[in-house]
C-alpha positions as CSV (number, residue, x, y, z in Angstrom):
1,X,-17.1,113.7,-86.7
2,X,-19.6,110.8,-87.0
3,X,-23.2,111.5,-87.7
4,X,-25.2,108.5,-86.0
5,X,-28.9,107.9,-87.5
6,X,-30.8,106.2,-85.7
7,X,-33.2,104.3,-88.4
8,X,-37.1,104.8,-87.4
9,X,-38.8,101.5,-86.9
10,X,-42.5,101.3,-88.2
11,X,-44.9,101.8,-85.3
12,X,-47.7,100.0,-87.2
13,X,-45.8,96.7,-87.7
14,X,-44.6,96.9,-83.7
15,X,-48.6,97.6,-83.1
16,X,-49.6,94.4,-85.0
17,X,-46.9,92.5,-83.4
18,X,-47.8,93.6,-80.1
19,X,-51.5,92.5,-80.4
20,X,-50.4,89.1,-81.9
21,X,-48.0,88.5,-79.2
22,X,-51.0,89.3,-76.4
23,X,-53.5,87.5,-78.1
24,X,-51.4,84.5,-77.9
25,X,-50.4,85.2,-74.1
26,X,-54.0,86.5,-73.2
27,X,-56.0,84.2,-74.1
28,X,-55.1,83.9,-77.7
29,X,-58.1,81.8,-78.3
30,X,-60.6,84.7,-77.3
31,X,-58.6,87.4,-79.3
32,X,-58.3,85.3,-82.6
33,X,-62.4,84.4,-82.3
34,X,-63.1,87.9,-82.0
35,X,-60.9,88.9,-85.2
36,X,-61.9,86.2,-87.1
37,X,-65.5,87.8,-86.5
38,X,-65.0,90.8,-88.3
39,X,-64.0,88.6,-91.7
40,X,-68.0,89.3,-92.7
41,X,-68.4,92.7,-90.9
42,X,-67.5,96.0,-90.7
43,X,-64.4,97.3,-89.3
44,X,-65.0,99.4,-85.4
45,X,-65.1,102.6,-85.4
46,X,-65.8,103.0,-89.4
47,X,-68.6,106.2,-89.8
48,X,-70.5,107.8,-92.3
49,X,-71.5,110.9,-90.8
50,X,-72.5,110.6,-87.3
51,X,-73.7,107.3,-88.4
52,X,-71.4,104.4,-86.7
53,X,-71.7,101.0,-88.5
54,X,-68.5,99.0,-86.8
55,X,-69.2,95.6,-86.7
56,X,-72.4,95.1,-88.7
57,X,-73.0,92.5,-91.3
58,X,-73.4,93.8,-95.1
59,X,-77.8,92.8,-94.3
60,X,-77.7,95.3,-91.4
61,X,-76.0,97.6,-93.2
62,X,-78.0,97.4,-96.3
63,X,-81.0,97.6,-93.9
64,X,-79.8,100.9,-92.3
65,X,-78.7,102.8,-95.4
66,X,-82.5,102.0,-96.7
67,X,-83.4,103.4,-93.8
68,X,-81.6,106.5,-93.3
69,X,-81.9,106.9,-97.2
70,X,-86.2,106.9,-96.8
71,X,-85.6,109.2,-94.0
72,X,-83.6,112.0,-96.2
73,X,-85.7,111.3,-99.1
74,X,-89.4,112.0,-96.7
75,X,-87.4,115.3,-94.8
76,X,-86.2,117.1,-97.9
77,X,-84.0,119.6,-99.0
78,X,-84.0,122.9,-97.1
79,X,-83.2,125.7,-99.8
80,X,-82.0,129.0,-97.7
81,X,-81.3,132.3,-100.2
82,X,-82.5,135.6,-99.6
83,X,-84.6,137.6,-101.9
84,X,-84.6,140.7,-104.0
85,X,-84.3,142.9,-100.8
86,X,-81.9,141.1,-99.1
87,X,-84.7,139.6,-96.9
88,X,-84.0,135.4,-96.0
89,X,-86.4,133.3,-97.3
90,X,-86.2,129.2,-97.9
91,X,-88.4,126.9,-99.6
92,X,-88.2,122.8,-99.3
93,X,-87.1,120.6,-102.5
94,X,-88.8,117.1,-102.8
95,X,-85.7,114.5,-103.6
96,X,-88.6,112.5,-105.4
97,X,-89.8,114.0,-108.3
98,X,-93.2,112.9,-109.5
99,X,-94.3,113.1,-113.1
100,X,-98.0,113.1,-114.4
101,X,-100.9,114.6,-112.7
102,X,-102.0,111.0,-111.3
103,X,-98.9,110.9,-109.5
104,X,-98.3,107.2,-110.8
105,X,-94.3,107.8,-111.7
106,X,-91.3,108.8,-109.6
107,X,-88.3,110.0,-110.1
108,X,-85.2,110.0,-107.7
109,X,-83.2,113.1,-108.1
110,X,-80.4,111.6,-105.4
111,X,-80.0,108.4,-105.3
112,X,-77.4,105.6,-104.1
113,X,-77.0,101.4,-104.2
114,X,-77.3,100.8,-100.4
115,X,-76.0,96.8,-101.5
116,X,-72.9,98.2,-103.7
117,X,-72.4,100.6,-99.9
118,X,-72.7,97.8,-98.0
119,X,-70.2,95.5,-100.0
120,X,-67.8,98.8,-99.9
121,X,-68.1,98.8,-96.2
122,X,-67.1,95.5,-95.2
123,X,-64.2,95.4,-97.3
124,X,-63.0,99.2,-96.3
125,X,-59.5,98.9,-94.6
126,X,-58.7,95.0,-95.0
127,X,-56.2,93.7,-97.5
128,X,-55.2,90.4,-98.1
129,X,-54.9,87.6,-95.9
130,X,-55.3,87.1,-92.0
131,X,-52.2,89.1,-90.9
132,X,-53.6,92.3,-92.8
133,X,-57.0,91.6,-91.3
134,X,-55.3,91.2,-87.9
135,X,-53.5,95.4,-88.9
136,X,-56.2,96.9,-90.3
137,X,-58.9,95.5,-86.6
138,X,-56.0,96.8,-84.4
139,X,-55.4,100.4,-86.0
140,X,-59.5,100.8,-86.3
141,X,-59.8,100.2,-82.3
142,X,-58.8,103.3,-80.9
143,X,-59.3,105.7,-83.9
144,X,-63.2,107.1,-85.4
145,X,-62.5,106.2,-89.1
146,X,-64.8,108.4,-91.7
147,X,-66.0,107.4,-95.2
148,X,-68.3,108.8,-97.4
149,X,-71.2,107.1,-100.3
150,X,-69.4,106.3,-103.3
151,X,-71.8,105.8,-105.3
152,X,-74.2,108.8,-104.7
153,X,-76.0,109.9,-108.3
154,X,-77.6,113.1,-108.9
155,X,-79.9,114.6,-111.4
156,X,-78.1,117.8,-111.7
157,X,-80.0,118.8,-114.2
158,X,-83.7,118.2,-113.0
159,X,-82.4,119.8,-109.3
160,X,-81.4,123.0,-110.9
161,X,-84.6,122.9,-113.0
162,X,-86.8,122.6,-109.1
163,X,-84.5,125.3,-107.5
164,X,-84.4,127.8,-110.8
165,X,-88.5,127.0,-110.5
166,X,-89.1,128.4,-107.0
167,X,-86.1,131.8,-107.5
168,X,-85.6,132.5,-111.5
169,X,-88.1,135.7,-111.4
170,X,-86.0,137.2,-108.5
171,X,-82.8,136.7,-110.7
172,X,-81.5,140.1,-112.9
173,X,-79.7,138.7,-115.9
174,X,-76.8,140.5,-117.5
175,X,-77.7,143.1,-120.3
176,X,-75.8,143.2,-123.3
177,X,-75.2,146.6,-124.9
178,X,-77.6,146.9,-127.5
179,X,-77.8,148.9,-130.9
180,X,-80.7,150.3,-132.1
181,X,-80.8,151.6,-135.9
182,X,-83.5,154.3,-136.2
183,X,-82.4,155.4,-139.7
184,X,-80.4,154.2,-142.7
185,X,-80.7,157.1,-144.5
186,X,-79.4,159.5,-142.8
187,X,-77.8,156.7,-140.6
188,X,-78.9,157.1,-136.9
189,X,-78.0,154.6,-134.6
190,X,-78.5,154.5,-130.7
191,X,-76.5,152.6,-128.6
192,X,-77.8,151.0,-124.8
193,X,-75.5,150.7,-122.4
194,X,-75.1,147.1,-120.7
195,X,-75.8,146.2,-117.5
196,X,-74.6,143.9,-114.7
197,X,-76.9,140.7,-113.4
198,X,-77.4,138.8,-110.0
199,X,-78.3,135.2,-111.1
200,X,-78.0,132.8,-107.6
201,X,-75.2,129.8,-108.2
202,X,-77.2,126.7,-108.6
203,X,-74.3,124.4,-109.4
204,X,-72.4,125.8,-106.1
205,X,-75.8,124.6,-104.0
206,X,-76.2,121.3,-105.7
207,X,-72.4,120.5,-105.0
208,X,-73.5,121.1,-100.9
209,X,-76.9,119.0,-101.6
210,X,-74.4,116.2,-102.5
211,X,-71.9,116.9,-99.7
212,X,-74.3,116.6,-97.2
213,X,-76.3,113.5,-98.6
214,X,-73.0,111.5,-99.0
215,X,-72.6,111.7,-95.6
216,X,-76.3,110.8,-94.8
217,X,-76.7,114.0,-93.5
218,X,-80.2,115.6,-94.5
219,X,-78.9,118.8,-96.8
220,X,-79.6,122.6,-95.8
221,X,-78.1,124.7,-98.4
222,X,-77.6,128.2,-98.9
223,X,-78.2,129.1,-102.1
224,X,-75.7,132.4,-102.7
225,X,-76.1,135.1,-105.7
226,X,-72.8,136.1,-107.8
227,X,-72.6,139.0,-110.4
228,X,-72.9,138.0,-113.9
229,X,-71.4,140.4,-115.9
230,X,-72.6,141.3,-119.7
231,X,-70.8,140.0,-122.7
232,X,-70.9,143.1,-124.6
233,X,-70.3,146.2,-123.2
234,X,-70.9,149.8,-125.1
235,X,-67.5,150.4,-125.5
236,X,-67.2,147.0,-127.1
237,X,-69.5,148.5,-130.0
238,X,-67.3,151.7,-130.6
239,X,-64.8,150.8,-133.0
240,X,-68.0,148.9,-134.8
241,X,-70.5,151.6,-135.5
242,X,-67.6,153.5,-137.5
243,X,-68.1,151.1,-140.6
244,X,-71.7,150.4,-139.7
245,X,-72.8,152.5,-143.3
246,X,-71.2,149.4,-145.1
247,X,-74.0,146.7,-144.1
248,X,-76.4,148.9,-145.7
249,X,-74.6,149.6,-149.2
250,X,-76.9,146.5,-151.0
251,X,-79.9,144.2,-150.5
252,X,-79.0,140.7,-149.7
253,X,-80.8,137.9,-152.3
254,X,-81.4,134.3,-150.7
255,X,-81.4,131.5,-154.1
256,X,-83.0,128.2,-154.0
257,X,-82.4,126.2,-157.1
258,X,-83.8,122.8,-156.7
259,X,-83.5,120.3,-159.3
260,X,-86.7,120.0,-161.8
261,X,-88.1,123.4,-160.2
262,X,-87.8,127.1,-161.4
263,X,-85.1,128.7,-159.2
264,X,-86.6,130.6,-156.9
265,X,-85.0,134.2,-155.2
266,X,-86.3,136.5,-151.6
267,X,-85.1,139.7,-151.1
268,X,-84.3,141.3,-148.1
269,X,-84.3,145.0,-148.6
270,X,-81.9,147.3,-145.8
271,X,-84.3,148.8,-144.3
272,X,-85.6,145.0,-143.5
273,X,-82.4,143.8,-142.0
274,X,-81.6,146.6,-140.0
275,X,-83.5,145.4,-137.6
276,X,-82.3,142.6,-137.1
277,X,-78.3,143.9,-136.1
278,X,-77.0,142.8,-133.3
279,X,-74.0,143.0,-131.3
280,X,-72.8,139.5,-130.4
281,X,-69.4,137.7,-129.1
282,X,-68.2,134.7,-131.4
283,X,-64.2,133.6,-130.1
284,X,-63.8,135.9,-127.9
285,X,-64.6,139.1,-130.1
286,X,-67.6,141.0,-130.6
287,X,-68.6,141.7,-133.8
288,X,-72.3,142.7,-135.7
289,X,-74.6,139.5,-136.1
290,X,-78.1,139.4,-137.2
291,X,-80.6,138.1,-134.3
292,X,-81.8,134.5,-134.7
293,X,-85.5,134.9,-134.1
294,X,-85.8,137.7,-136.4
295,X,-84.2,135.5,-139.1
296,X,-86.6,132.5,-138.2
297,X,-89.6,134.3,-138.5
298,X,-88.8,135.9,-142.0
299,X,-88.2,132.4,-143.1
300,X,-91.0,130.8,-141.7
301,X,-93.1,133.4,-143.1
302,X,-91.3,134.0,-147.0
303,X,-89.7,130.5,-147.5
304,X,-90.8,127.9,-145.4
305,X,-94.1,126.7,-147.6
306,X,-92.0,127.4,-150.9
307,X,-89.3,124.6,-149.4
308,X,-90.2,122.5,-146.9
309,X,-91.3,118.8,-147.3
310,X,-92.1,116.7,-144.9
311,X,-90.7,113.1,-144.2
312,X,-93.2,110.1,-144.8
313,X,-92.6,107.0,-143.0
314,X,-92.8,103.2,-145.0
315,X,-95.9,101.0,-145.3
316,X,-95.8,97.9,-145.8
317,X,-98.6,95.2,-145.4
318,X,-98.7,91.4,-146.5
319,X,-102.1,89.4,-146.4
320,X,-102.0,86.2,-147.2
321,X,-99.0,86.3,-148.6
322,X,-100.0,89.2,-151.0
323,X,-98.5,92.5,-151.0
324,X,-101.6,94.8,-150.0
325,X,-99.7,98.1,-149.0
326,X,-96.2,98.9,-150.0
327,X,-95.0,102.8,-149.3
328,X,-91.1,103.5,-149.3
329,X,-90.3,106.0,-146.7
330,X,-89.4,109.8,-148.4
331,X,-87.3,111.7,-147.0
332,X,-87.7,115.4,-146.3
333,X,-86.0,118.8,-146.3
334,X,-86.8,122.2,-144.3
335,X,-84.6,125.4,-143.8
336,X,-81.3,125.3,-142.1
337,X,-81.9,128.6,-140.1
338,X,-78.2,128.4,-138.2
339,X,-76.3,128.0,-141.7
340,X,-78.6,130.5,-143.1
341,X,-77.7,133.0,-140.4
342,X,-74.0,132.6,-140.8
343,X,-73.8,133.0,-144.5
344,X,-75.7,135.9,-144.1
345,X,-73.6,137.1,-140.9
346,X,-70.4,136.6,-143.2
347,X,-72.0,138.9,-146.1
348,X,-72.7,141.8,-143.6
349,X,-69.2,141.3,-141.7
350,X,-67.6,141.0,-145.3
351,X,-69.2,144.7,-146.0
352,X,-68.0,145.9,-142.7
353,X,-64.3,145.0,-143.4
354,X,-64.7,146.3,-147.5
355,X,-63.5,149.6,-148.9
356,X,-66.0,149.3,-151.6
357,X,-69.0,147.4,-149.7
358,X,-71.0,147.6,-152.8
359,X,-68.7,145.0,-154.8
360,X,-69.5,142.1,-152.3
361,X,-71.4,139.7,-153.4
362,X,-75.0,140.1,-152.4
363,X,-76.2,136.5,-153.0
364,X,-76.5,133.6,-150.7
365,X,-77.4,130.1,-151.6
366,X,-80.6,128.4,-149.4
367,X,-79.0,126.3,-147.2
368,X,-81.6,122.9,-146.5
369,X,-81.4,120.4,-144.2
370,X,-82.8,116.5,-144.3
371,X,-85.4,115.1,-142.2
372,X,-85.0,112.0,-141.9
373,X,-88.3,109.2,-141.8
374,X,-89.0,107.8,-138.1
375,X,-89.4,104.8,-139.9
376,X,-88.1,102.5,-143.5
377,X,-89.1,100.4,-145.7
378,X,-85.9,98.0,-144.1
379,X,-88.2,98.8,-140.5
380,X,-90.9,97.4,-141.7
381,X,-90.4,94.2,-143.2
382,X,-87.8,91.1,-142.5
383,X,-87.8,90.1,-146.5
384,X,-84.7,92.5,-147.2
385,X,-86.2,94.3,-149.4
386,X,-84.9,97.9,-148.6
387,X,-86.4,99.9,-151.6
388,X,-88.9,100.5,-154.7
389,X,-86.9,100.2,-157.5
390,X,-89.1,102.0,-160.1
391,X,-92.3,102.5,-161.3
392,X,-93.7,102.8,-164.7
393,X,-96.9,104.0,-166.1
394,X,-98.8,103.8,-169.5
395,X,-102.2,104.3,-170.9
396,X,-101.5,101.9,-173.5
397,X,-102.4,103.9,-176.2
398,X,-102.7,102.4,-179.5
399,X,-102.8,99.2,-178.2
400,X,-105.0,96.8,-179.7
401,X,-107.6,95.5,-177.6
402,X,-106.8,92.3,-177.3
403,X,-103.0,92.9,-176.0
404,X,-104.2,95.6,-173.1
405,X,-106.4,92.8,-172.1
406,X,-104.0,90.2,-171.6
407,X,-101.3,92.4,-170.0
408,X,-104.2,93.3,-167.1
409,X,-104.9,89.6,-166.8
410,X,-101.1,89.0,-166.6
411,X,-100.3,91.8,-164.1
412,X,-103.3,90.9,-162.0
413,X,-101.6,87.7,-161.0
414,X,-98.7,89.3,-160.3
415,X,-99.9,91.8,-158.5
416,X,-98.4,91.7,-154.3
417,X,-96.8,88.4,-155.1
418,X,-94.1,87.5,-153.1
């Protein structure tokens, strides 16, 4: 038995035939003018929003998307979310942000290139050549065709900073488990169960602020609240607080040995550190750390001074073509607290893991870090010269009279020449 198939013809191509045939039955001349019109314009029926702009020129369209971009800008951004006891509440967000107490700068948190708009309106739907121009007017006369801005920009991060501004206090973030150490000696230990949050999703809200603005709509969001759960949980801390003796079995000694200095050593006794336990997540694990702030403030107040130098920026002056002021930049050092903390997070974890905890080493080395200078000697002048080379320095002593005058007659003309 024969299976017949009929082959499917393409409507669109008999569409486009169809109109060319009538145009050139109907009054060809007519039809052709007014395709030829929309060469410059915008196709019918083409919308963005509610917003119709069919057969404008790329002026009147740039004109209109100024306008209806000044409009959303002067209504503002409805923010709906409801507070701590389930009440609604909604505050207004001003797409214009404006910095300094005089009000002189602005800032556009949304934005868009009405011009680059405009240019991707006119072209929207037309290919190449008049036959494709003739296609794309026919299909657009009886259909509403919807586009969206394409090159909407937001400040994501200064609208989440304005929302968080006017709803953070009404947020409960997540509670890690905590442990407290009361005692080392008996060890006594108390551990804080974790609790859930509420924080409201600002990157959900400022994905609808752009929906709505790309279609020129002015944006009311509702600004929803997710659970956040902890990181650490109490159960997490179980299997941990079974070695928890170990961290304790020594003092850990920070070294600094600088070159031409005496070395210098700090001690931080058990009953310092155990304070600063804490139970953190690092790859997916939790494990014991040492809190950050804690760390920062024994530094600052035990190292700091002992270490730090600060970075001095070039000079360099020329008068007359005479050196009056030549500086090299110097560049400085202070405490790197985040190395710090993990070499001394390794030590304690290193303990945790031992069977004899008192046989780790004890010792870290300081680690620094550089500073560099805002500015160089190479900043400062266009002569190439990039650095000091050396400097010497003599009293002349035993020199005869005679000779230590010459040589400040001698270095006096010298002196700043170029």
């Amino acid at each position: 038995m024969k299976n017949n198939v009929v082959p499917i013809k393409n409507p669109t191509k008999k569409i486009v035939i169809f109109f060319i045939a009538l145009l050139l039955l109907t009054g060809g001349t007519a039809g052709i003018t007014v395709v030829n019109k929309y060469e410059d314009r915008v196709l019918p029926n083409t919308y963005i929003g509610e917003y119709n702009f069919g057969g404008m020129k790329k002026d009147q369209v740039v004109e209109l998307l100024q306008s209806l971009n000044d409009n959303l800008a002067s209504k503002g951004i409805l923010i709906k979310f409801k507070d701590e006891s389930g009440e609604p509440q909604s505050f207004e967000l001003n797409p214009l942000l404006v910095l300094g107490s005089n009000g002189g700068n602005t800032i556009e948190l949304i934005s868009f290139d009405p011009k680059q708009e405009a240019e991707n309106l006119i072209t929207y739907g037309k290919g190449q050549g008049y036959l494709n121009l003739v296609k794309s007017f026919t299909l657009q006369l009886n259909r509403k065709k919807e586009i969206k801005l394409s090159t909407l920009e937001l400040d994501r991060k200064r609208i989440k900073s304005a929302i968080q501004d006017n709803v953070t206090e009404l947020e409960q973030k997540p509670q890690d488990a905590s442990l407290e150490i009361t005692s080392i000696e008996p060890l006594e230990y108390e551990i804080k169960e974790s609790k859930k949050g509420y924080i409201y999703e600002y990157d959900k809200a400022i994905s609808e602020i752009k929906k709505d603005w790309e279609q020129l709509n002015i944006p009311e969001v509702k600004l929803t609240k997710t659970i956040k759960n902890p990181e650490v949980k109490a159960s997490d801390l179980d299997p941990l607080v079974s070695n928890l003796d170990k961290i304790f079995a020594n003092k850990i000694v920070i070294t600094y040995d600088e070159k031409r200095e005496k070395e210098k050593f700090w001690e931080i006794k058990p009953e310092q550190f155990k304070d600063w336990i804490e139970p953190k997540k690092e790859d997916g694990k939790v494990v014991l750390g040492l809190n950050k702030t804690k760390l920062s403030n024994f530094v600052e107040k035990n190292i700091s001074d002992q270490v730090k130098r600060p970075a001095k920026n070039a000079e360099f002056e020329v008068k007359e073509k005479i050196v009056t002021k030549f500086n090299p930049s110097q560049t400085g050092k202070e405490v790197d607290i985040q190395k710090n903390l993990t070499k001394l997070e390794q030590v304690i974890q290193t303990r945790m893991k031992s069977e004899d905890p008192q046989a780790v080493t004890n010792t870290i080395k300081l680690a620094v870090k550089k500073i560099e200078p805002d500015t160089k000697i190479s900043d400062v002048n266009n002569l190439g010269i990039e650095t000091k080379l050396g400097t010497g320095v003599s009293d002349f002593a035993g020199s005869p009279a005679n000779r230590i005058h010459n040589i400040q007659v001698g270095s006096n003309k010298l002196d700043g020449l170029l």
